[in-house]
gemmi code that builds the backbone of each chain (N, CA, C; Angstrom):
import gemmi

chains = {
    "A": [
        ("UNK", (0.848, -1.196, 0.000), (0.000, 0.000, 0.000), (0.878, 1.239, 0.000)),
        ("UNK", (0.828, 2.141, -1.012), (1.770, 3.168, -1.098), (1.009, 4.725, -0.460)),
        ("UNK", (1.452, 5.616, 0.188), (1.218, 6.285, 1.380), (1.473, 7.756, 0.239)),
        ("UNK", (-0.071, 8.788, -0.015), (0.323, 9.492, -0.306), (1.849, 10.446, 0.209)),
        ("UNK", (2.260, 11.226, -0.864), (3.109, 12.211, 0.205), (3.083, 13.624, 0.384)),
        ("UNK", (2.869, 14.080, 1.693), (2.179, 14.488, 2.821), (3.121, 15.596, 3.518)),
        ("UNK", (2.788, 17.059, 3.406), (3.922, 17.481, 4.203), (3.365, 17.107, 5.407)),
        ("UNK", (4.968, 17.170, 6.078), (4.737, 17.258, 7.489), (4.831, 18.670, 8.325)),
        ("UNK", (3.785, 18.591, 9.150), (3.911, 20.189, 9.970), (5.104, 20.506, 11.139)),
        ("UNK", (5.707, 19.287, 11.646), (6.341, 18.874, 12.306), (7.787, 19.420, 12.175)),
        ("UNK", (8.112, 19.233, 10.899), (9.142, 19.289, 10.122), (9.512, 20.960, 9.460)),
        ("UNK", (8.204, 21.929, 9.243), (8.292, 22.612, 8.467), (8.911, 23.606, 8.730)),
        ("UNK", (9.183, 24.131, 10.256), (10.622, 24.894, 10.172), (11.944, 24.075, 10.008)),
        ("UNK", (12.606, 25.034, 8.944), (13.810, 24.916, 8.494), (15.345, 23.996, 9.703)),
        ("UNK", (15.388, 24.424, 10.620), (16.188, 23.954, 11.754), (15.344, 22.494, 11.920)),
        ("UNK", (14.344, 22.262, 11.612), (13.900, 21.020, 12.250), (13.937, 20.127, 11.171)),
        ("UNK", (14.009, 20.812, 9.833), (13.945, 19.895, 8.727), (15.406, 19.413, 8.556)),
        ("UNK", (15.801, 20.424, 9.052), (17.713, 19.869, 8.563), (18.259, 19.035, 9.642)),
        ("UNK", (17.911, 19.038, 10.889), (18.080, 18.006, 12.050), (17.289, 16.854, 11.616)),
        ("UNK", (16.350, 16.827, 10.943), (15.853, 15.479, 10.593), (16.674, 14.716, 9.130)),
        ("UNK", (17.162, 15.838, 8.627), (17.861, 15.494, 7.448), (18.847, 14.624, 7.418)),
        ("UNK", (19.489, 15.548, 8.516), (21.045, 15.015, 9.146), (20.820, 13.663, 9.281)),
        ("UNK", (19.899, 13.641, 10.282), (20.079, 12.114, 11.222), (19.435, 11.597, 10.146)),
        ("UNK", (18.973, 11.601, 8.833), (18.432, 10.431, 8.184), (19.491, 9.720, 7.429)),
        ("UNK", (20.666, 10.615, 7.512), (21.950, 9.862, 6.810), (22.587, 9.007, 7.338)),
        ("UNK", (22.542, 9.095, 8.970), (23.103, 7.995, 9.966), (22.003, 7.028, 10.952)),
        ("UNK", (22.958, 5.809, 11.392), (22.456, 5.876, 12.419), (21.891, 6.588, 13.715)),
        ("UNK", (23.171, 6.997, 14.054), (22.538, 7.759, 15.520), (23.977, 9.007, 15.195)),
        ("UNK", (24.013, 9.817, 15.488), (24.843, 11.189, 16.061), (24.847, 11.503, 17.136)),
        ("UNK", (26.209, 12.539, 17.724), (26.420, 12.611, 19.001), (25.467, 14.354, 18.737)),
        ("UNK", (25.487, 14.739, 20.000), (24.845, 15.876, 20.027), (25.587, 16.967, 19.599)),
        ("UNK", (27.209, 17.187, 19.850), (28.232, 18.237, 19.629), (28.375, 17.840, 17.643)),
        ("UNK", (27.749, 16.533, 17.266), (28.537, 16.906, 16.066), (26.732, 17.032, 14.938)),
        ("UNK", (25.939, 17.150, 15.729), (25.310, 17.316, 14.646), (25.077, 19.146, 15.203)),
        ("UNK", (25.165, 19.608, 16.300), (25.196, 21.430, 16.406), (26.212, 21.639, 15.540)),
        ("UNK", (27.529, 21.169, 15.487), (28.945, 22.049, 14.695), (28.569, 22.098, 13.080)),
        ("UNK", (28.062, 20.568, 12.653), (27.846, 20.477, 11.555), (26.586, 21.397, 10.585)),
        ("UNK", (25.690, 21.613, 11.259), (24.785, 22.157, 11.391), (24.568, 23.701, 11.608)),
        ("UNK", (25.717, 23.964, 12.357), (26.238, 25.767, 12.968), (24.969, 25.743, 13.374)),
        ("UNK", (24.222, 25.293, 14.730), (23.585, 25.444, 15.913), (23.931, 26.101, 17.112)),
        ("UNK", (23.198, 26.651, 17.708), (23.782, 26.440, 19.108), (23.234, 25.684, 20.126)),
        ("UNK", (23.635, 25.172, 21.303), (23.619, 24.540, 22.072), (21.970, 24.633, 22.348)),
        ("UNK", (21.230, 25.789, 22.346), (20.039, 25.554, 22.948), (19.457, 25.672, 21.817)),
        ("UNK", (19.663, 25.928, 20.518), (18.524, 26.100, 19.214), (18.390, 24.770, 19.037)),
        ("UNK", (19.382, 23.755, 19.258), (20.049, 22.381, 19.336), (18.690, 21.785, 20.266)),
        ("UNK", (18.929, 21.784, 21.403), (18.431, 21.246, 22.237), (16.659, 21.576, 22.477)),
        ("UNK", (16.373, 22.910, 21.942), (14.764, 23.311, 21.286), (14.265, 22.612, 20.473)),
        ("UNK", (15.203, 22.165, 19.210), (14.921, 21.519, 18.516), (14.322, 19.904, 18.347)),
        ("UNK", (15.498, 19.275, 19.482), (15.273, 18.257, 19.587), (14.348, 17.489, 20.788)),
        ("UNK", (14.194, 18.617, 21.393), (12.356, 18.273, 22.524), (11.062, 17.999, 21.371)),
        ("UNK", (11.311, 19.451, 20.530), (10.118, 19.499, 19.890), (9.782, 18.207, 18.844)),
        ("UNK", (11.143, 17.680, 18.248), (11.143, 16.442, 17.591), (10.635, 15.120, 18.376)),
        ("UNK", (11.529, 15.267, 19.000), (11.114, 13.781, 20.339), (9.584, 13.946, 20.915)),
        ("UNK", (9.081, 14.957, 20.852), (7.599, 15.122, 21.401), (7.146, 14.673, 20.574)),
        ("UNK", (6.672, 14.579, 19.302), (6.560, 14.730, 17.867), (6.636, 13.153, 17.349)),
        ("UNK", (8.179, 12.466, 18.011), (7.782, 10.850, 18.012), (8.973, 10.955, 16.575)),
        ("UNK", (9.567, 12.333, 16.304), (10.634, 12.062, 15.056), (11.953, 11.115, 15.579)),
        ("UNK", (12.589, 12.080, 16.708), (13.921, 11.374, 16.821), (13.774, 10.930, 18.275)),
        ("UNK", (14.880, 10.023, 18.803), (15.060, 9.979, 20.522), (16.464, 10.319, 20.427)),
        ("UNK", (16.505, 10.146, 21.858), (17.623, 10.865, 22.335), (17.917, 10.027, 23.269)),
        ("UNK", (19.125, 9.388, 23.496), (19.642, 8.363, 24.204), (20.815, 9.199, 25.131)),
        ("UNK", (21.441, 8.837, 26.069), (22.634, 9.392, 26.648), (23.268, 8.143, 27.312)),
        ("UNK", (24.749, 8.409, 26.713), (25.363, 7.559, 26.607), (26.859, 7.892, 27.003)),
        ("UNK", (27.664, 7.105, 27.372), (29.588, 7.559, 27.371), (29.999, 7.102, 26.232)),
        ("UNK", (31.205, 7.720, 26.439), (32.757, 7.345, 25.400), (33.607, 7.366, 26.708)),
        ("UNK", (34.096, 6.184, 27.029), (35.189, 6.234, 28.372), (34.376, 6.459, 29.152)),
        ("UNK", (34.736, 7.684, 29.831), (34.264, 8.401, 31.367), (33.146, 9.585, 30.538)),
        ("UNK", (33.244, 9.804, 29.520), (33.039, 11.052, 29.128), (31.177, 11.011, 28.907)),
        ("UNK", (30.315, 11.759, 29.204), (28.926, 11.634, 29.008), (28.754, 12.333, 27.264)),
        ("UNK", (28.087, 11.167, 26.484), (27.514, 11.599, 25.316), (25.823, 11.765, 25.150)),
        ("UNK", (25.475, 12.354, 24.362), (24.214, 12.735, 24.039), (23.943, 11.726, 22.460)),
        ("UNK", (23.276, 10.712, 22.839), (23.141, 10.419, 21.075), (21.823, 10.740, 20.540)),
        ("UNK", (21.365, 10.970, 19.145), (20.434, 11.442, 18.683), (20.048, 10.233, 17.855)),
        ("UNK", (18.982, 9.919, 17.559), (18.503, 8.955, 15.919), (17.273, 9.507, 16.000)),
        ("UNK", (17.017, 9.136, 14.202), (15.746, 8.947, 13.809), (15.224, 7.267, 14.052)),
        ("UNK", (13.922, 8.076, 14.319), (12.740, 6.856, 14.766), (12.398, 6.279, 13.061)),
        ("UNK", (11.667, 5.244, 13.064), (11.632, 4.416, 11.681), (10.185, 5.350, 11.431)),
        ("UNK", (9.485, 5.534, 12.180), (8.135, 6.555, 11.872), (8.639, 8.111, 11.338)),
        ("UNK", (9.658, 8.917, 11.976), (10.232, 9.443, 11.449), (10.975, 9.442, 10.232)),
        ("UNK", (11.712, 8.510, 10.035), (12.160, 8.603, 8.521), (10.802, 8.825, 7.324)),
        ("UNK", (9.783, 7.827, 7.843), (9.252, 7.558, 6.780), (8.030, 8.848, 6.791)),
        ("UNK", (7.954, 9.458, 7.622), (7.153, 10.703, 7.210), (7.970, 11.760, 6.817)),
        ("UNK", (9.955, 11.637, 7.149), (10.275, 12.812, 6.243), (10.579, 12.408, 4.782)),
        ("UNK", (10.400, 11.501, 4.809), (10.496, 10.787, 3.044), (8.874, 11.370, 2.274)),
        ("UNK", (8.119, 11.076, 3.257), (7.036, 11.579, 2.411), (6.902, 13.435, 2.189)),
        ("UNK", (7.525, 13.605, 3.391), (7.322, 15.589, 3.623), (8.407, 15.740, 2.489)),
        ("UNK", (9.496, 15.182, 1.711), (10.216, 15.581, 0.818), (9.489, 15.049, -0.302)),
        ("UNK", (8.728, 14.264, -0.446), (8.455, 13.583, -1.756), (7.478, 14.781, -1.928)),
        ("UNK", (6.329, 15.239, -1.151), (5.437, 16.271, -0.930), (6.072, 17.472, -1.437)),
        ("UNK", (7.093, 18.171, -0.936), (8.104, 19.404, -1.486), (8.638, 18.965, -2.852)),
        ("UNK", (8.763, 17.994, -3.499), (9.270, 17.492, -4.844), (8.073, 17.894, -5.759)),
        ("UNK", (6.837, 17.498, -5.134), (5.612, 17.353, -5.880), (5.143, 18.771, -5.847)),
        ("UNK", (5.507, 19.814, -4.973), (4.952, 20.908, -5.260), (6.154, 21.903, -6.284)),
        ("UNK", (7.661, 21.846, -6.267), (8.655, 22.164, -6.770), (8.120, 21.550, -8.376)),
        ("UNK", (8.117, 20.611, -8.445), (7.707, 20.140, -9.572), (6.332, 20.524, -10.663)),
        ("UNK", (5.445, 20.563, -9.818), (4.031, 21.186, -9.986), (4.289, 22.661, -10.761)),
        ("UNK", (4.908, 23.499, -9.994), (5.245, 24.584, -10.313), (5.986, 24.893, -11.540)),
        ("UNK", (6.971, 23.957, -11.585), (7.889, 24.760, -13.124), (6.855, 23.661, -13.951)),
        ("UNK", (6.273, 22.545, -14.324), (5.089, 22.334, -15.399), (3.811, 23.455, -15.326)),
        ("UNK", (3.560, 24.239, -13.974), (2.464, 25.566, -14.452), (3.671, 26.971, -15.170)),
        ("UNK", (4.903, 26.490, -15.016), (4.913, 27.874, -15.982), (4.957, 28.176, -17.562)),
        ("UNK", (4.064, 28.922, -17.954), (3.968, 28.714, -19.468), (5.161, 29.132, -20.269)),
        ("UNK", (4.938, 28.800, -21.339), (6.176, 28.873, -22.008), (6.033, 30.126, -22.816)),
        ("UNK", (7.418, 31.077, -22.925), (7.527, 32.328, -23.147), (7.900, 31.753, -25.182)),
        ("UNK", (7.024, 33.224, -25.390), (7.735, 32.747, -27.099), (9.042, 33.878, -27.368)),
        ("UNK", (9.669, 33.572, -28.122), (10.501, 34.365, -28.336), (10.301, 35.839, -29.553)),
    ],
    "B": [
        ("UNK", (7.486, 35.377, -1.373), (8.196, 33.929, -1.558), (7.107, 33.037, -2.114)),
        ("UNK", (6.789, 32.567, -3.117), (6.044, 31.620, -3.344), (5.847, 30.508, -2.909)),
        ("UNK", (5.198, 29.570, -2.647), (5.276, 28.037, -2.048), (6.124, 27.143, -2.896)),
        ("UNK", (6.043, 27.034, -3.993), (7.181, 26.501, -4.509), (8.944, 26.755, -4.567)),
        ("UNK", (9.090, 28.244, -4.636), (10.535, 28.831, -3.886), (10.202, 28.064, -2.775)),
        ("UNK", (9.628, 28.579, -1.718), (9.599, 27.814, -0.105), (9.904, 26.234, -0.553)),
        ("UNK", (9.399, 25.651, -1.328), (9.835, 24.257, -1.481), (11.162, 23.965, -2.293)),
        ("UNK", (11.133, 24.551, -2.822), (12.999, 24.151, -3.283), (14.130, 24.666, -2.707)),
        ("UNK", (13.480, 25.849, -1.631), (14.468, 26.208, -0.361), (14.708, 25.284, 0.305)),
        ("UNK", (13.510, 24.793, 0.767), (13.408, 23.333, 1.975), (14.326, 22.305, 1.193)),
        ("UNK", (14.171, 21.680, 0.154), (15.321, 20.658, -0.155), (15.976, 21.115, -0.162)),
        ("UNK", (16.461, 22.185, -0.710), (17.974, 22.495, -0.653), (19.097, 22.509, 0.662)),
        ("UNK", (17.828, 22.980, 1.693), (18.145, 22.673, 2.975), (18.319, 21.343, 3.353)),
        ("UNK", (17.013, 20.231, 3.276), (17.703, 19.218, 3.666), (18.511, 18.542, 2.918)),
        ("UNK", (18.998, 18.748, 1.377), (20.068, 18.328, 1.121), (21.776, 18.553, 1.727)),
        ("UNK", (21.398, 19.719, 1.739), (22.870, 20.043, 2.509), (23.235, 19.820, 3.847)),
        ("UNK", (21.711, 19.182, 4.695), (21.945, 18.788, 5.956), (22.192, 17.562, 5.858)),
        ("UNK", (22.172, 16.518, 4.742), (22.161, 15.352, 4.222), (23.450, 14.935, 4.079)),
        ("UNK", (24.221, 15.896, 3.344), (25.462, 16.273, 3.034), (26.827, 15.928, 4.174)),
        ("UNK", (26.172, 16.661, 5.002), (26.924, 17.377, 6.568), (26.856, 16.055, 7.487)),
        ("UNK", (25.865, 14.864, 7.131), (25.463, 13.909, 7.779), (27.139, 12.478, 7.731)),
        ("UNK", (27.785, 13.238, 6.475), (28.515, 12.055, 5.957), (29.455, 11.434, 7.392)),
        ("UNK", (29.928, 10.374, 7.244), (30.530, 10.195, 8.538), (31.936, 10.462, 7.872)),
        ("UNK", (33.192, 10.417, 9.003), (34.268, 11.260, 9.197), (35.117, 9.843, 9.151)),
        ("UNK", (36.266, 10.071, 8.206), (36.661, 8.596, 7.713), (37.668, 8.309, 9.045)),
        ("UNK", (37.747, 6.955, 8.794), (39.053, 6.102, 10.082), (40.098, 6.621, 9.501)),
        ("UNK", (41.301, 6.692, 10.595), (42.126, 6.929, 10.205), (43.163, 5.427, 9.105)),
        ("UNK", (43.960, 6.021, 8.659), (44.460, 4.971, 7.608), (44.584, 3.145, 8.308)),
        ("UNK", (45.423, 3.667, 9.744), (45.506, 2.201, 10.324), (44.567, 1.248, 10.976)),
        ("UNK", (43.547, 1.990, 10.905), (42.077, 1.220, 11.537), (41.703, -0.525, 10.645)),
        ("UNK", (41.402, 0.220, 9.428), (41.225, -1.048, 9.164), (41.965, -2.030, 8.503)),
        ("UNK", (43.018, -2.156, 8.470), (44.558, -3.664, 9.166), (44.646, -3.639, 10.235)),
        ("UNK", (44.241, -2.959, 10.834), (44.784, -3.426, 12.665), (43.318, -4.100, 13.212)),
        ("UNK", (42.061, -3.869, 12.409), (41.134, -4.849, 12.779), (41.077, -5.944, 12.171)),
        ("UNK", (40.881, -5.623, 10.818), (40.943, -7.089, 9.764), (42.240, -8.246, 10.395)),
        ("UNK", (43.281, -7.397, 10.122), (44.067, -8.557, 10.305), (44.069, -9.661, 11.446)),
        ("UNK", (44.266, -9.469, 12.807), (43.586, -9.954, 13.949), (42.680, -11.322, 13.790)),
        ("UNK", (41.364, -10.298, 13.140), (40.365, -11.206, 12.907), (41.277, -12.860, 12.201)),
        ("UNK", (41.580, -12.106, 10.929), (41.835, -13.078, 9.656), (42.851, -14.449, 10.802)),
        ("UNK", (43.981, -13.715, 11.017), (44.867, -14.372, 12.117), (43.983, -15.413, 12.999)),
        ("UNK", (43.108, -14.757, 13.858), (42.678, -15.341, 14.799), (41.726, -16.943, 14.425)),
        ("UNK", (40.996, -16.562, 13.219), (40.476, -17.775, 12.382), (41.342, -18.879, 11.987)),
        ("UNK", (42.709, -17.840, 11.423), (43.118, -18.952, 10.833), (43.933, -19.696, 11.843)),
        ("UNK", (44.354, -19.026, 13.184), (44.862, -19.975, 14.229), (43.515, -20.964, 14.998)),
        ("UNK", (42.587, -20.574, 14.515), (41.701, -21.509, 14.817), (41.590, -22.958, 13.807)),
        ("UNK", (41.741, -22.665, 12.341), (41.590, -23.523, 11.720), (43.007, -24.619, 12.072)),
        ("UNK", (44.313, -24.033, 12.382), (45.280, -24.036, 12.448), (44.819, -25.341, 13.415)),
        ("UNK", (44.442, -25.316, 14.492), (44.040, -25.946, 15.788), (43.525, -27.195, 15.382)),
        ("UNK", (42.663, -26.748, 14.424), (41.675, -28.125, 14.290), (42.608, -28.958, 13.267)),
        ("UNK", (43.242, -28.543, 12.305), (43.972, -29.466, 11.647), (44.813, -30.016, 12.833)),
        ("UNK", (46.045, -29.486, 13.348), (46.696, -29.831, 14.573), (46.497, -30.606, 15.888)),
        ("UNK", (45.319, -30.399, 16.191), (44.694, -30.721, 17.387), (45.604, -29.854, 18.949)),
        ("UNK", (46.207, -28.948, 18.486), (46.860, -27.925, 19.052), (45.883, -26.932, 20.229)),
        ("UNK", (46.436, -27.102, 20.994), (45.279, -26.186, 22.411), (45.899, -24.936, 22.111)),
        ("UNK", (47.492, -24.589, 22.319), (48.413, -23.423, 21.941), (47.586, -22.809, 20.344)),
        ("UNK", (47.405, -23.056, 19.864), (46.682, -22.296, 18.544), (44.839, -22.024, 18.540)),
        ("UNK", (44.315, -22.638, 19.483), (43.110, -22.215, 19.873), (43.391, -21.037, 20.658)),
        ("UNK", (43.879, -21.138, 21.868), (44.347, -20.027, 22.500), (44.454, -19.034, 21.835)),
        ("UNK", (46.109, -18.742, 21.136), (46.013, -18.024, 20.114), (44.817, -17.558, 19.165)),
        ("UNK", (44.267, -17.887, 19.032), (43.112, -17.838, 18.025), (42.013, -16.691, 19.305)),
        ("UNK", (41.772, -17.148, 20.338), (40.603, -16.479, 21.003), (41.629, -15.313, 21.497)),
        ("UNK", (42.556, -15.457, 21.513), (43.523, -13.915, 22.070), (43.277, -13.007, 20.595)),
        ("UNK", (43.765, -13.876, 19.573), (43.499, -12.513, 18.413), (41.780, -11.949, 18.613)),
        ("UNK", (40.776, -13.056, 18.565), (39.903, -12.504, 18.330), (39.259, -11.378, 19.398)),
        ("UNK", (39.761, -11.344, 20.160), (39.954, -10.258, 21.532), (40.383, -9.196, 21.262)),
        ("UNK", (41.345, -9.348, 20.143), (41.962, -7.811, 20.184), (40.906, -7.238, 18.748)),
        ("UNK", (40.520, -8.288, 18.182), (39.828, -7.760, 17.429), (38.558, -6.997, 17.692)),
        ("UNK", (37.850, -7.765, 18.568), (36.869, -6.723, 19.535), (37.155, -5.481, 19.770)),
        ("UNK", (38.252, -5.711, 20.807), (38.409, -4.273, 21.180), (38.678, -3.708, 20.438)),
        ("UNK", (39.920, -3.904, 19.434), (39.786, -2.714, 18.481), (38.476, -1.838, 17.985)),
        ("UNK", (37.562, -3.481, 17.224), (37.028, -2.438, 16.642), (35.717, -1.670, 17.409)),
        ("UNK", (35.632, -2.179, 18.653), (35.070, -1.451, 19.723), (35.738, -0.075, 19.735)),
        ("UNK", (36.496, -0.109, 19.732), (37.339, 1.267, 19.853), (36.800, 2.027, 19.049)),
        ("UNK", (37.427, 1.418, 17.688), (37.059, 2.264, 16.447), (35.392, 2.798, 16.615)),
        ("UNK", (34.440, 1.682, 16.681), (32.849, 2.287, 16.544), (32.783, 3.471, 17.921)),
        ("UNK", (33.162, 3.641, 19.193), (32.526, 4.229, 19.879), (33.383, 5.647, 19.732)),
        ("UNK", (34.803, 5.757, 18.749), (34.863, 6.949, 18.503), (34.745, 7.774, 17.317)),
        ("UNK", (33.232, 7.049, 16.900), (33.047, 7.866, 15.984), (31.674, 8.432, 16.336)),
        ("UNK", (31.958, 9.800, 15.823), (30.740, 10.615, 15.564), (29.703, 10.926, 15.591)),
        ("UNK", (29.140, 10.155, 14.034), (28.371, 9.676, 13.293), (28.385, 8.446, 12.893)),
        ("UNK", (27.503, 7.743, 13.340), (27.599, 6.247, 13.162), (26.614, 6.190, 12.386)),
        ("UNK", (26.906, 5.287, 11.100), (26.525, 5.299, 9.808), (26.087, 4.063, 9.726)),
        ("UNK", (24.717, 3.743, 8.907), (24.437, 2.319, 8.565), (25.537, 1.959, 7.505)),
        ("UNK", (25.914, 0.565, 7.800), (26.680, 0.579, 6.706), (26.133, 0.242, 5.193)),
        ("UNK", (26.152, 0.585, 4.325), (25.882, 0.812, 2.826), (26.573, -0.273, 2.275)),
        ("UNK", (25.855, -0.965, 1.290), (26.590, -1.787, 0.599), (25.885, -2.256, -1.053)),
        ("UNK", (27.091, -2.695, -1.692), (26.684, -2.406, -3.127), (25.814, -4.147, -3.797)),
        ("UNK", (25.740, -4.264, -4.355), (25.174, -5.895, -4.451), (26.558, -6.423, -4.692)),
        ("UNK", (27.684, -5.788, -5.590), (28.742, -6.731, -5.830), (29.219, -6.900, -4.265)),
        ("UNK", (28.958, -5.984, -3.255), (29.807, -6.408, -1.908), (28.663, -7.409, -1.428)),
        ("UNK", (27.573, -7.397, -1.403), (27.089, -8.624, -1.025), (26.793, -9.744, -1.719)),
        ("UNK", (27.140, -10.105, -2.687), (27.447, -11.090, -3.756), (28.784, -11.773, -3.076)),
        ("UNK", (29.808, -10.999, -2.874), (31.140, -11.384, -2.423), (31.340, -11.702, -1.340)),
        ("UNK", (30.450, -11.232, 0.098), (30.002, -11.845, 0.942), (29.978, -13.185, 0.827)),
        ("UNK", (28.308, -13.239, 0.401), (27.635, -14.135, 0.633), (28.254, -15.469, 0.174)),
        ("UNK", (29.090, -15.031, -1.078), (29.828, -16.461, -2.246), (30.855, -17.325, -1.018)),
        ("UNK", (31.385, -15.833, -0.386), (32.281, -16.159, 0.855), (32.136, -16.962, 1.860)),
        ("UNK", (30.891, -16.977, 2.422), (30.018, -17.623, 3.373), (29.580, -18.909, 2.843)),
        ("UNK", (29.181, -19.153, 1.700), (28.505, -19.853, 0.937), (29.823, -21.106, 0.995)),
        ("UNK", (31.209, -20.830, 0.315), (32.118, -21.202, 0.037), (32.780, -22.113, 1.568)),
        ("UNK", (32.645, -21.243, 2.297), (32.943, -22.222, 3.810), (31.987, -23.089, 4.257)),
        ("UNK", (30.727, -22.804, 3.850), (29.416, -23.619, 4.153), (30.248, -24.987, 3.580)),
        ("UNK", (30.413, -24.656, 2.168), (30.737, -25.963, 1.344), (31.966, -26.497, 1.777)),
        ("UNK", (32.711, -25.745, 2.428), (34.109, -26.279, 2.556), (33.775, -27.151, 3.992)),
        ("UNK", (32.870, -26.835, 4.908), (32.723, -27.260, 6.119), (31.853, -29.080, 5.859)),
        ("UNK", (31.103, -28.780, 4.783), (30.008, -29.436, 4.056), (31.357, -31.144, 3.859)),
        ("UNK", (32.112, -30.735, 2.312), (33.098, -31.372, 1.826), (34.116, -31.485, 2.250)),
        ("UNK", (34.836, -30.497, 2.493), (36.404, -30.937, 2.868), (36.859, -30.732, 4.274)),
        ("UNK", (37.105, -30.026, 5.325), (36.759, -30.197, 6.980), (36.749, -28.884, 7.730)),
        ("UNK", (36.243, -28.723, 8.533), (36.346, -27.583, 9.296), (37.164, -26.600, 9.354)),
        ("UNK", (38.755, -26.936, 8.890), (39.503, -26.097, 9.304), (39.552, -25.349, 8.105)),
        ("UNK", (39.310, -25.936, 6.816), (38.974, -24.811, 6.069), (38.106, -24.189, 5.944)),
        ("UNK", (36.847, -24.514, 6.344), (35.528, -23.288, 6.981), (35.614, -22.161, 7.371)),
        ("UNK", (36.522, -22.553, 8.587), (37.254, -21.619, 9.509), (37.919, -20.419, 9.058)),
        ("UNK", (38.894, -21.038, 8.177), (39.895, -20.009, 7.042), (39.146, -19.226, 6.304)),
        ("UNK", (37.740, -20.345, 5.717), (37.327, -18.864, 5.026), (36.282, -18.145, 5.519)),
        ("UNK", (35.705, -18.647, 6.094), (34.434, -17.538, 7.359), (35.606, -16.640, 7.902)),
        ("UNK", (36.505, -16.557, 8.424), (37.561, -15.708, 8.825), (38.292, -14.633, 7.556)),
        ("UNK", (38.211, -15.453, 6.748), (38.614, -14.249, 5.025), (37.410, -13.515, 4.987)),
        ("UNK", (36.170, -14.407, 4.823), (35.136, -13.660, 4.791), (34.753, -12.378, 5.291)),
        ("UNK", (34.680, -12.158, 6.628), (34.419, -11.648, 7.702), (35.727, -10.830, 7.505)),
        ("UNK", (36.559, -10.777, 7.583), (37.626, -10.148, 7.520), (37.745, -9.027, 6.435)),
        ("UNK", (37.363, -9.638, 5.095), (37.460, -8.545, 3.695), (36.555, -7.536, 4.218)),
        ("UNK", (35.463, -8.101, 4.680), (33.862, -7.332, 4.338), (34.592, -6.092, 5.623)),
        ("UNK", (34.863, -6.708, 6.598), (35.018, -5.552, 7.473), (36.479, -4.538, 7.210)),
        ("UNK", (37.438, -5.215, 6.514), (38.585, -3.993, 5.763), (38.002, -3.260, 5.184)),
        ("UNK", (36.896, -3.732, 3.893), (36.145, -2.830, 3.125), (35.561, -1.874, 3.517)),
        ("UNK", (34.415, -2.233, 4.770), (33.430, -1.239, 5.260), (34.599, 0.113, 6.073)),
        ("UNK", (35.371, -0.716, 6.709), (36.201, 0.754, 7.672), (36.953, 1.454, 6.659)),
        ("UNK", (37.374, 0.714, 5.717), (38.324, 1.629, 5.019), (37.336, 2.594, 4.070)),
        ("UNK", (36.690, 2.367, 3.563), (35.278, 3.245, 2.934), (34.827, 4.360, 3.531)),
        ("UNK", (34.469, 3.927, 5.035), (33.902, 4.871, 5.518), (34.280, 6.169, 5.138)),
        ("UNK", (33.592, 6.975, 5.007), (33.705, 8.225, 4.618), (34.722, 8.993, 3.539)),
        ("UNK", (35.073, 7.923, 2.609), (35.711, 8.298, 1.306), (35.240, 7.623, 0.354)),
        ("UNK", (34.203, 6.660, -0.017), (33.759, 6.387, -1.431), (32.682, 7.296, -1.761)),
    ],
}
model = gemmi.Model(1)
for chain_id, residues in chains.items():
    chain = gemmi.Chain(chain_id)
    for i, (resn, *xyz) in enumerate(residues, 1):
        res = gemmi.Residue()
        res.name, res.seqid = resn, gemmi.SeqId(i, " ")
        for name, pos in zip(("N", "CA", "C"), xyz):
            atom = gemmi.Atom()
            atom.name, atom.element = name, gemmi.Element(name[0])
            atom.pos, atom.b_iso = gemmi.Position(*pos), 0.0
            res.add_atom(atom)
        chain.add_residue(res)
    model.add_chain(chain)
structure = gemmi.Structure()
structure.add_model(model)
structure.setup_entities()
């Protein structure tokens, strides 16, 4: 059964679309490297990723390296697959658009 | 801004956050200092069973120890931890691999099973670390 595609409202500020972006390329990320990569800061970072985890996009695990406390991030499998559709949705309207523009004569 | 600008802003955005996602390659000696171990440790296992040697089992569970840890090492200092990606020819080459010790375990005896579930296992994981983040 194939699942229209659907923006998501979830997603539709920009900072939240690109934190979902990120993590759809990996498994999981630490918290310092998806802010640097990203040029976040610590709390646009951490705004971000309540409002996701409420939302049911990503979790947030905490974890070490050695002694050291890490923050890991992933996308949820419900998450991927509604930002696959919120991009297939932005394809379909990007697309929509340059077939409505008419063609200029010369 | 039209809705369609707004939409080819948005990919463009999450492409480049897509981008930024790539993981951050091992350094050069990561993957021989895991593979090899492994490969070693098999083949002092197979080594054993032809032999009937306790000293080369041993051997064999000491390499495969360091092979752990290594590549324990290696996964928990990375980053971005990446599913690993793979092409059909790498799982073709796998699997022929696996397939090939099945038969060798099948026909000719264990200790060459051993040898090659240990090649096996061994290529696939040189491949994946050394890849990471440069193909």
């Amino acid at each position: 059964m194939s699942r229209e595609p659907r923006l998501d409202p979830a997603v539709q500020h920009p900072t939240k679309l690109a934190v979902v972006a990120f993590l759809s390329g990996c498994a999981e990320a630490d918290f310092k490297t998806v802010r640097d990569r990203l040029e976040l800061t610590d709390s646009a970072l951490s705004r971000t990723l309540s409002g996701l985890e409420e939302s049911g996009h990503v979790t947030v695990r905490k974890g070490f390296v050695g002694k050291r406390p890490r923050t890991w991030v992933s996308l949820t499998g419900e998450g991927r697959t509604r930002l696959a559709s919120h991009l297939a949705a932005l394809q379909q309207i990007a697309a929509d658009a340059l077939a409505a523009v008419p063609e200029t004569t010369a | 801004m039209t809705t369609a600008d707004r939409a080819r802003t948005d990919l463009r955005t999450a492409d480049a956050a897509l981008a930024a996602a790539r993981p951050d390659p091992f350094p050069r000696w990561v993957p021989p200092a895991v593979a090899v171990p492994y490969v070693a440790g098999f083949t002092c296992f197979a080594v054993a069973v032809w032999t009937g040697g306790l000293g080369w089992a041993i051997a064999g569970v000491g390499l495969c120890l360091v092979f752990f840890v290594l590549f324990l090492v290696a996964y928990l200092r990375m980053p971005v931890r990446s599913y690993p990606r793979r092409s059909r020819r790498q799982w073709a080459l796998e699997i022929g691999l696996l397939a090939a010790a099945v038969l060798g375990y099948l026909f000719v005896d264990e200790g060459v099973a051993l040898l090659l579930a240990g090649l096996a296992f061994g290529v696939v994981c040189y491949r994946q670390l050394s890849r990471q983040g440069r193909a």
